[in-house]
LOKETI-81572 format. One record per residue (C-alpha): residue number from 1; x, y, z. Coordinates in nm, 4 decimals, padded with zeros to 6 digits, always signed. Each point is the difference from the previous one (the first is absolute). Last residue first. Layout:
BEGIN
(NUM, (X, Y, Z))
...
//
This chain:
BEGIN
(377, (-02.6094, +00.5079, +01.4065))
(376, (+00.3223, -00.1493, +00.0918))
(375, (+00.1908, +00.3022, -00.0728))
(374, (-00.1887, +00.1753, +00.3255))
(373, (+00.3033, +00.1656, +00.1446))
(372, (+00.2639, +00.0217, -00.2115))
(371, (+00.3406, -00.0758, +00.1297))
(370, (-00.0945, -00.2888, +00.2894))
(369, (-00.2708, -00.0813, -00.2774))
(368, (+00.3232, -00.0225, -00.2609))
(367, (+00.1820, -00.2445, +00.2404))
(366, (-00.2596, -00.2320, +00.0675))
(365, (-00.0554, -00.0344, -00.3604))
(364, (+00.3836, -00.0509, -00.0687))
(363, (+00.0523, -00.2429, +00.2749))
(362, (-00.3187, -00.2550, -00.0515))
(361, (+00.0671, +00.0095, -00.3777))
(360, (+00.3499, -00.1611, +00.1104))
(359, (-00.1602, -00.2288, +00.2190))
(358, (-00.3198, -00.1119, -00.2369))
(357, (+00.2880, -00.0243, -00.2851))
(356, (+00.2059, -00.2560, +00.2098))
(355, (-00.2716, -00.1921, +00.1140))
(354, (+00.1240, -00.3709, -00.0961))
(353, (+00.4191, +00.0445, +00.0322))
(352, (+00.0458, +00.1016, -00.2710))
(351, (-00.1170, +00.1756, -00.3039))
(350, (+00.1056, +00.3573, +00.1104))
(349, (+00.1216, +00.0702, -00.3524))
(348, (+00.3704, +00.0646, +00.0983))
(347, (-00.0277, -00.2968, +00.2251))
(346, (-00.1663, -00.0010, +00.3180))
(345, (-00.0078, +00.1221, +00.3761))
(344, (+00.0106, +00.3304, +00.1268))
(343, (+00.3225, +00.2001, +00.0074))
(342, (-00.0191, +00.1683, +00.3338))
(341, (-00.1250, +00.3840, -00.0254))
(340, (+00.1242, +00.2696, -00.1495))
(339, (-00.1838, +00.3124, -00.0256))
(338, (+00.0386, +00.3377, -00.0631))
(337, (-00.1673, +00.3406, +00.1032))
(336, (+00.2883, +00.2614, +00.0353))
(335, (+00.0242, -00.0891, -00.4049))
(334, (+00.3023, +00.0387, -00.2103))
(333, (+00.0089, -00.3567, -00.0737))
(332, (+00.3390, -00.0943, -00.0862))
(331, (+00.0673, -00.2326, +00.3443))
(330, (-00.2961, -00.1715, -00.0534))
(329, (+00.1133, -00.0715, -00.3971))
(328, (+00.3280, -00.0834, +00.1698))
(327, (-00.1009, -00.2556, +00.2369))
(326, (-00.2448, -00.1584, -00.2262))
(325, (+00.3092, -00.0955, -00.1693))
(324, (+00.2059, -00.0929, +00.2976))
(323, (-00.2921, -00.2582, +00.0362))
(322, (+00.0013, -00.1471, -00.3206))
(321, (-00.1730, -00.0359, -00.3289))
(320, (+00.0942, -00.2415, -00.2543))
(319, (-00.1146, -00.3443, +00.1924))
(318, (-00.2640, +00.1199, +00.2367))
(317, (-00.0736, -00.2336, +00.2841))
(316, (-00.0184, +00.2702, +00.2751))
(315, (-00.2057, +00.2516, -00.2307))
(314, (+00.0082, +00.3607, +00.0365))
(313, (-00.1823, +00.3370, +00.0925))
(312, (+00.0528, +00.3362, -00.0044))
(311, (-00.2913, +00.2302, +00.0826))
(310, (+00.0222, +00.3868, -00.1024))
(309, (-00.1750, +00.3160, +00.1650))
(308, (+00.0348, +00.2738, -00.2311))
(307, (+00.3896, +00.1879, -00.0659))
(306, (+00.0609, -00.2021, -00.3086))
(305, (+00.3009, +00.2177, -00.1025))
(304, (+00.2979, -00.2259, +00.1317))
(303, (-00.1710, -00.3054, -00.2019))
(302, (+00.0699, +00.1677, -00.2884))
(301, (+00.4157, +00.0822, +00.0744))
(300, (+00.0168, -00.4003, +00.0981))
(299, (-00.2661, -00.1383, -00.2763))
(298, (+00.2494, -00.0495, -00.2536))
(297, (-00.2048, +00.0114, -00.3322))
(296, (+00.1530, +00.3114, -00.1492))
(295, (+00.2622, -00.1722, -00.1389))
(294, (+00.3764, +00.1276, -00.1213))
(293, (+00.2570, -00.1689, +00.2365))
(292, (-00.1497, -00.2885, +00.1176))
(291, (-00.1193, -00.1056, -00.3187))
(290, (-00.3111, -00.1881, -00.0667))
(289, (-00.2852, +00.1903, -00.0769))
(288, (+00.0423, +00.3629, -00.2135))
(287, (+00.3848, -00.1186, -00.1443))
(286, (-00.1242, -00.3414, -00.0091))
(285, (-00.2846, +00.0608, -00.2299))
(284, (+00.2084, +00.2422, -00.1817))
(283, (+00.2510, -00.2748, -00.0961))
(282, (-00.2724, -00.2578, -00.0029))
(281, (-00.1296, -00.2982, +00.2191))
(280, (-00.1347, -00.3385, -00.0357))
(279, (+00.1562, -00.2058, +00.2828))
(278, (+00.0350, +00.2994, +00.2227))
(277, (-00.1845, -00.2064, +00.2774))
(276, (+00.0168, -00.3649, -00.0956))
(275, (-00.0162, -00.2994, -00.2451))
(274, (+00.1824, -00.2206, -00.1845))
(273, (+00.1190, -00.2056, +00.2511))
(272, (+00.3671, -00.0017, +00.2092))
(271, (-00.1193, +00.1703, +00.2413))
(270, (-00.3146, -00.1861, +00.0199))
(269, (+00.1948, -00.3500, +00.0294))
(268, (+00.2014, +00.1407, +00.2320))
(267, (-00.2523, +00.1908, +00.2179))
(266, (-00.2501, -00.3181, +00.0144))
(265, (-00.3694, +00.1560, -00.0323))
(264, (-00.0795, +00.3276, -00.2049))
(263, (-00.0655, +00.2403, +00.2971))
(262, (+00.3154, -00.1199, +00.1260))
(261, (+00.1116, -00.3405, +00.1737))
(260, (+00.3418, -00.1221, +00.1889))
(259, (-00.1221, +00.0150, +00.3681))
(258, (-00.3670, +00.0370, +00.0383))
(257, (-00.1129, +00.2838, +00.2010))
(256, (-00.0605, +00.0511, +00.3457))
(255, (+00.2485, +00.2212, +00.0123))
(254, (+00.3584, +00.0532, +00.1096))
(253, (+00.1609, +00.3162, -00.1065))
(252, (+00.3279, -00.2063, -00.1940))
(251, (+00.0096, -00.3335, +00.1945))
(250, (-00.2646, -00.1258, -00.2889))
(249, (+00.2592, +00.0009, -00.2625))
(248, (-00.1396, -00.0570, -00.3720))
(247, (-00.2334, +00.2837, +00.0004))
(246, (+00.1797, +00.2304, +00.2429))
(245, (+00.3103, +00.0015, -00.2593))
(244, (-00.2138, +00.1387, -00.2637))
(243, (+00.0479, -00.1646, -00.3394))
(242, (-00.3146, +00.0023, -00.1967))
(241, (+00.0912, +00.2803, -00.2596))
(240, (+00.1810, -00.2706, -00.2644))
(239, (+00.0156, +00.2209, -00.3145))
(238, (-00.0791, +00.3450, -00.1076))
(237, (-00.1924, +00.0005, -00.3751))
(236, (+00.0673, +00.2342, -00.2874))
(235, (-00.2428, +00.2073, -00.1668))
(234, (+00.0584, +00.3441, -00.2163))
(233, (-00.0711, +00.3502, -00.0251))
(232, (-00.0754, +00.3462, -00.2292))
(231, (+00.1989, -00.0783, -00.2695))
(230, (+00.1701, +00.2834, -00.1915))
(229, (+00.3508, -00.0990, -00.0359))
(228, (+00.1175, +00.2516, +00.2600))
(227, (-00.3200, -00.1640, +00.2096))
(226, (+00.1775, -00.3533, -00.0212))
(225, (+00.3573, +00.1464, +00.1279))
(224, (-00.2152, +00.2014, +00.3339))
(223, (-00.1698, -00.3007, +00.0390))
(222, (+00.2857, -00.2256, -00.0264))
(221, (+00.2026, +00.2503, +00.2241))
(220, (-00.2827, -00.0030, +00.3117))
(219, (-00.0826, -00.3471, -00.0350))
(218, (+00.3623, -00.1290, +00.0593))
(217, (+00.0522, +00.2727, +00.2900))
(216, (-00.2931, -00.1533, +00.1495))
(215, (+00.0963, -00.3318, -00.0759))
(214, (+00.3231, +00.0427, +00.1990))
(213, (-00.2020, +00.2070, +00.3034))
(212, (-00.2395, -00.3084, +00.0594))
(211, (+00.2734, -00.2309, -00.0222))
(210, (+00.2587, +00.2114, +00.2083))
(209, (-00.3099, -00.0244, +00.3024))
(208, (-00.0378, -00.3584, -00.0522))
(207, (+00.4187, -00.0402, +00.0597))
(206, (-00.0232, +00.2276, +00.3256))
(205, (-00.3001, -00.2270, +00.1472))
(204, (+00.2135, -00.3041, -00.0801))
(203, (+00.3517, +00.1438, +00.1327))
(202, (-00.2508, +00.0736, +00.2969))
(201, (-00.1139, -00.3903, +00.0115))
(200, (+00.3406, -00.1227, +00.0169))
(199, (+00.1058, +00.1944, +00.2488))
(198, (-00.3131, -00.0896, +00.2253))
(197, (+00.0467, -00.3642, -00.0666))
(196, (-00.2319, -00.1902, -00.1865))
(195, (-00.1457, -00.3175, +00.1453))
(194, (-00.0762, -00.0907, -00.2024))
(193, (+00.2802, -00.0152, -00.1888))
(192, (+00.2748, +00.0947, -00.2377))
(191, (+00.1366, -00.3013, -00.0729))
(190, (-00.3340, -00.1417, -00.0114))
(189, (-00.0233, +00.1752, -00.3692))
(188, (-00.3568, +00.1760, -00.0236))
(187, (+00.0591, +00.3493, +00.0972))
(186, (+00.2949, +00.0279, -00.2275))
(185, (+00.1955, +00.2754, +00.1240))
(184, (+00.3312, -00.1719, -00.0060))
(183, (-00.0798, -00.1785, -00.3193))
(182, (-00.0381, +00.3042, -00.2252))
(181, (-00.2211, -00.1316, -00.2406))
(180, (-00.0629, +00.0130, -00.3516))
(179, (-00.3248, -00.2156, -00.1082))
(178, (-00.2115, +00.3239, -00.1074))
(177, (+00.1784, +00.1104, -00.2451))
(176, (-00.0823, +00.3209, -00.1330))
(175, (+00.0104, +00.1673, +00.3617))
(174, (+00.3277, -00.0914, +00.0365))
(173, (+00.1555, -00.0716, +00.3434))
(172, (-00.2800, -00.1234, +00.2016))
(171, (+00.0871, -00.1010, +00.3553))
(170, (-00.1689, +00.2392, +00.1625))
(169, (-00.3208, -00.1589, -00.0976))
(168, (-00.3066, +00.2844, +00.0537))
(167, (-00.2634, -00.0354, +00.2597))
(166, (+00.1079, +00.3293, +00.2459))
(165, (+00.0560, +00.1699, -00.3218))
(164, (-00.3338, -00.0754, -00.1836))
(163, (-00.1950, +00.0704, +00.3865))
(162, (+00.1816, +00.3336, -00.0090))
(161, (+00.0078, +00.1027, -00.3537))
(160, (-00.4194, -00.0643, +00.0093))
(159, (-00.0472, +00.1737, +00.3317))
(158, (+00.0383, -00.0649, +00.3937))
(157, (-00.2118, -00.3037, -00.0576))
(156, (-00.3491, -00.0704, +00.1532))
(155, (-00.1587, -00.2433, +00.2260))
(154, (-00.2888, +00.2189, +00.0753))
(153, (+00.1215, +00.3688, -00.0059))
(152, (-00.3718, +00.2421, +00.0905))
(151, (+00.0033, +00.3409, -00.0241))
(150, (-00.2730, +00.2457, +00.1156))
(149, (-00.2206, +00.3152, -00.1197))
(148, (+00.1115, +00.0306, -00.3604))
(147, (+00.0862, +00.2478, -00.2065))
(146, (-00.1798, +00.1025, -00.3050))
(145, (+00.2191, +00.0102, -00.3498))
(144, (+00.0285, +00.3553, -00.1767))
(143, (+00.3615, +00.0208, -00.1045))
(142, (+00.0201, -00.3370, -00.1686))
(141, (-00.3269, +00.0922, -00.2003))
(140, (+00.1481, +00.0098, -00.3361))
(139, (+00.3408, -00.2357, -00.0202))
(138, (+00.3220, +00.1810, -00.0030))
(137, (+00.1208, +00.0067, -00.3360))
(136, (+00.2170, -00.2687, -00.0907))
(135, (+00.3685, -00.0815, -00.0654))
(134, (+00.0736, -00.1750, +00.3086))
(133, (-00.3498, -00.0420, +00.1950))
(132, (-00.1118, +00.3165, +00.1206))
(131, (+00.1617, +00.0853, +00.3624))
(130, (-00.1483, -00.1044, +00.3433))
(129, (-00.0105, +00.3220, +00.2524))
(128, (-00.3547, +00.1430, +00.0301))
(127, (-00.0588, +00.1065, +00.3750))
(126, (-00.2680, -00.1611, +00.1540))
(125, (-00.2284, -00.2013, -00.2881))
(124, (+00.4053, -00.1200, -00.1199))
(123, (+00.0997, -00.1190, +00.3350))
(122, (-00.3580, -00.2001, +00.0156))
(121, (+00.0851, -00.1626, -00.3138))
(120, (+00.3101, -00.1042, +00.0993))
(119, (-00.0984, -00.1455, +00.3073))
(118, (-00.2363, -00.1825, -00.2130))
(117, (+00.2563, -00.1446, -00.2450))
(116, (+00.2026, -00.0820, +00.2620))
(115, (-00.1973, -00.2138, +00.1867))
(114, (-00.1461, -00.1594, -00.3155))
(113, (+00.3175, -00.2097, -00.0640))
(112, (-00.1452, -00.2064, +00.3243))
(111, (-00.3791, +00.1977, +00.1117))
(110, (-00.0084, +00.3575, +00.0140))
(109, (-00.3094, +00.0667, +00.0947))
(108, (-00.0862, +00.3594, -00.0131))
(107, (-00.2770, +00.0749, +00.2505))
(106, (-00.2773, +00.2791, -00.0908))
(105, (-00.2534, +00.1592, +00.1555))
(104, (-00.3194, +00.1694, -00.0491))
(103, (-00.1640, -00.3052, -00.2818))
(102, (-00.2402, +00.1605, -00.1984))
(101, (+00.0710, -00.2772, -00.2802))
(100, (-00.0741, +00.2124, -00.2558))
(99, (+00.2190, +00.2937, +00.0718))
(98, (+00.2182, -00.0668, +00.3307))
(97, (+00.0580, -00.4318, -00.1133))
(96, (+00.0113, +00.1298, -00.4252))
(95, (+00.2680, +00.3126, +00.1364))
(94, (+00.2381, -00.3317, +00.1610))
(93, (-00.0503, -00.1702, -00.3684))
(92, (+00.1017, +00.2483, -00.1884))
(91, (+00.2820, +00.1032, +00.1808))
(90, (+00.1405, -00.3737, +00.0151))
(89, (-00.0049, +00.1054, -00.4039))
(88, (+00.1882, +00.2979, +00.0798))
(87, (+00.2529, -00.1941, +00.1933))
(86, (+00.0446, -00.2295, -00.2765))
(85, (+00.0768, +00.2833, -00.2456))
(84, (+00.2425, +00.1477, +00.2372))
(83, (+00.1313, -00.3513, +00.0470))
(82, (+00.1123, -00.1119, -00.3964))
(81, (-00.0336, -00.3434, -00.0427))
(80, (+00.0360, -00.1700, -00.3502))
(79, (+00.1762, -00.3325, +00.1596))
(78, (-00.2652, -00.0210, +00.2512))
(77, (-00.2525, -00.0946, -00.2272))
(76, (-00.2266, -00.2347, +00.1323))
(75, (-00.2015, +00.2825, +00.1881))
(74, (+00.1443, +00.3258, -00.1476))
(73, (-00.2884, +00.1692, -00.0647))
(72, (-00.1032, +00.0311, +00.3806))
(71, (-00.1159, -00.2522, +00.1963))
(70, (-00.2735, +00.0385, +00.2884))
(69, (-00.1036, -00.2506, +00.3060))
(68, (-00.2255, +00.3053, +00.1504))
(67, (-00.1228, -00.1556, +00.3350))
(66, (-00.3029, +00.1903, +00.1827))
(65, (-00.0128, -00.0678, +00.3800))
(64, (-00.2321, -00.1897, +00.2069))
(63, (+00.1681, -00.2820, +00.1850))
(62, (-00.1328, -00.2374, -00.3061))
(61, (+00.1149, +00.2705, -00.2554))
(60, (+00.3509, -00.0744, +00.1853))
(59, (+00.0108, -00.3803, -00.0808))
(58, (-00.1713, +00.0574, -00.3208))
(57, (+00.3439, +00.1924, -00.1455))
(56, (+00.2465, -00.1653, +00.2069))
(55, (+00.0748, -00.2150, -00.2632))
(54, (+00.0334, +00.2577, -00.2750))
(53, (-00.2339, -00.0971, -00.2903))
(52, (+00.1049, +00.3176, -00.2404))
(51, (+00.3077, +00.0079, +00.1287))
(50, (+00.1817, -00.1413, -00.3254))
(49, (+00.3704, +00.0065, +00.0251))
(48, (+00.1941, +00.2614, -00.1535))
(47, (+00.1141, +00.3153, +00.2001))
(46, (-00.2581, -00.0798, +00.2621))
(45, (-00.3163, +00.1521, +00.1294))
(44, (-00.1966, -00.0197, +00.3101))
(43, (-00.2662, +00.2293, +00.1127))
(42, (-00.1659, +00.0047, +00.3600))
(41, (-00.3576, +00.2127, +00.0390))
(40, (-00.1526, +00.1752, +00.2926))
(39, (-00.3480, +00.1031, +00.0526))
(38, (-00.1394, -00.3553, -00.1660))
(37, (-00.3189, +00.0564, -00.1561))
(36, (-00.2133, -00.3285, +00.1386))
(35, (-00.2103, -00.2343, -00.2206))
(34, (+00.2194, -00.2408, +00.0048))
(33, (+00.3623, +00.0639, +00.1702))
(32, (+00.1759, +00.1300, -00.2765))
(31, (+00.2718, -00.1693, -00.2980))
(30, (+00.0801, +00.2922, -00.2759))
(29, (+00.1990, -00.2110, -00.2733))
(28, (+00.2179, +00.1466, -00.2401))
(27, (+00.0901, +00.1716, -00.3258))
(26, (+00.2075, +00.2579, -00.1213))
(25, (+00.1297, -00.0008, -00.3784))
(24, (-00.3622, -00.0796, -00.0776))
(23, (-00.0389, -00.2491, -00.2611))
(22, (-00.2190, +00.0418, -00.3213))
(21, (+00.1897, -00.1785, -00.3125))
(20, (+00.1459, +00.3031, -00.1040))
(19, (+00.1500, +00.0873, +00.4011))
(18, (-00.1787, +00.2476, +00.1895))
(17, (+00.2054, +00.3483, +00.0776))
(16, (+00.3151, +00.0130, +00.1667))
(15, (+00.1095, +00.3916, +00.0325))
(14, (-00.1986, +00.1091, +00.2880))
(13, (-00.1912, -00.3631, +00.0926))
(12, (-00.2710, -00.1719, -00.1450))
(11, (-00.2224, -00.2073, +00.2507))
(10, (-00.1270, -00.3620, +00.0773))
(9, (-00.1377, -00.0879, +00.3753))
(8, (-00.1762, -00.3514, +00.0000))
(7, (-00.2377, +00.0305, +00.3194))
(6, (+00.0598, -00.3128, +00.2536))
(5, (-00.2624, -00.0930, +00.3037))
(4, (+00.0900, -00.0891, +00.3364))
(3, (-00.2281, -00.2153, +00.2609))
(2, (+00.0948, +00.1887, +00.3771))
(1, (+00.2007, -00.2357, +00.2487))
//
């Protein structure tokens, strides 16, 4: 394997210029094989979550390529996002790896929530489609973004009102109290299971779907009441969102994963913390993110418009993303070139078993040279 070498990438973006005390709305880290100029480039972005030193980032400079780990101004701040302004931002970063970089070619990878944040960034560079964020101007630049030349899904999510739905409690029955249960859907009471039965678990998938649509019709009249009143928004916080059947009964799409554990450790005990996805949410924050009914970031009608070649891969140990769900996101792609192979081995960060990363950077290298000749240098 090639030594690797990191450039710090900072840049202003249409609409987002540097912060008072200096930041860059849009930073990063370019990782590249040393002294080498890769020919093709991946980036990886996520709605949130710092990319910047993406784990796969020196494993695939080693093999060669360039690896833009990128965030855009929303990094930590999930709660304010607003996707056309993100996907300009990812725009910024893909124009840096053609402009600066002199990269020919480049792979979106969408990599957990990423996955649909990327596919939706490519459906916007091919035929502009995502709306303004409710009550904004569309963001400058959204019409002008650079596609890209391939697609990567690494243990992603269908889409943030997916993966929140899929891991919300059914058994919630006021959203302002967050110890009222419906018994018969409580995931947790023996009674119930595991194993859960296959009626019980659609009345469960039915109830998380009413959730989602209840405090969307909840968020759509308080904002509409608060805004009559002149205020512009306002906070509130979505309770237990580690409840998905699969992660407390193994029998449902058997893994290799650990019975009775989510990405935050024991699913009761995290369910019933303080923190998870939609935690810290608004009423337009949910209305652009979260809801089923109203949210651009559902990756099914995106994913249909990435028309490169696209990889999908996933983890056999993963504890919040499934089989079915790669599944689906294969099944979206709109590509004649797609790709689905086994699930490979490892957690949703590829940390086990000892090699994991060396495997999965194995796959996606040896997939982009079989795409573009020459990408190793």
């Amino acid at each position: 394997m090639r030594p690797t070498v990191a450039e710090f990438v900072g840049s202003e973006s249409p609409g987002a210029p540097r912060a008072g005390a200096g930041g860059h709305p849009c930073q990063g880290l370019y990782h590249a094989p040393d002294g080498a100029r890769p020919r093709v480039a991946l980036i990886a972005t996520h709605y949130q979550i710092d990319f910047a030193e993406h784990y796969l980032a020196e494993f695939l400079a080693a093999r060669g390529l360039g690896f833009l780990g990128w965030n855009t101004r929303y990094r930590g701040y999930e709660g304010d996002f607003v996707l056309d302004r993100a996907l300009v931002d990812i725009g910024v970063g893909v124009r840096w790896l053609k402009e600066q970089a002199g990269v020919e070619h480049v792979v979106l990878l969408g990599n957990s929530g990423g996955g649909s944040l990327m596919a939706a960034y490519q459906s916007q560079a091919v035929e502009p489609c995502v709306p303004p964020g409710i009550g904004l101007p569309p963001a400058p630049g959204a019409g002008e973004l650079l596609p890209a030349d391939a697609y990567i899904s690494l243990a992603a999510h269908l889409g943030r009102p997916d993966v929140l739905t899929a891991w919300m409690d059914a058994a919630v029955t006021d959203e302002d109290d967050l110890t009222r249960t419906d018994p018969s859907l409580d995931l947790f009471d023996p009674a119930n299971g595991p194993p859960f039965t296959a009626e019980f678990v659609a009345r469960y998938r039915a109830a998380q779907v009413a959730r989602n649509h209840r405090i969307t019709a909840w968020a759509q009249a308080e904002l509409d009441r608060i805004t009559a009143a002149g205020y512009w928004d306002r906070p509130f916080a979505v309770h237990r969102t580690w409840a998905d059947p699969r992660m407390a009964d193994p029998a449902l799409e058997p893994t290799r994963r650990r019975p009775g554990r989510c990405y935050r450790g024991d699913v009761r005990a995290a369910n019933r913390g303080g923190r998870g996805i939609a935690g810290e949410t608004t009423l337009r924050n949910w209305l652009d993110m979260w809801s089923l009914a109203t949210s651009p970031c559902r990756s099914e009608a995106h994913l249909a418009k990435v028309t490169v070649p696209a990889l999908v891969l996933n983890a056999d140990a993963d504890t919040g993303v499934f089989p079915s769900d790669a599944d689906l996101v294969h099944k979206a792609i709109g590509s004649t070139d797609k790709t689905r192979p086994d699930d490979l081995a490892g957690d949703h960060y590829f940390r086990t078993p000892d090699g994991a990363r060396d495997i999965v950077a194995d796959v996606i290298a040896d997939w982009i040279a079989e795409r573009f000749p020459g990408a190793h240098g």
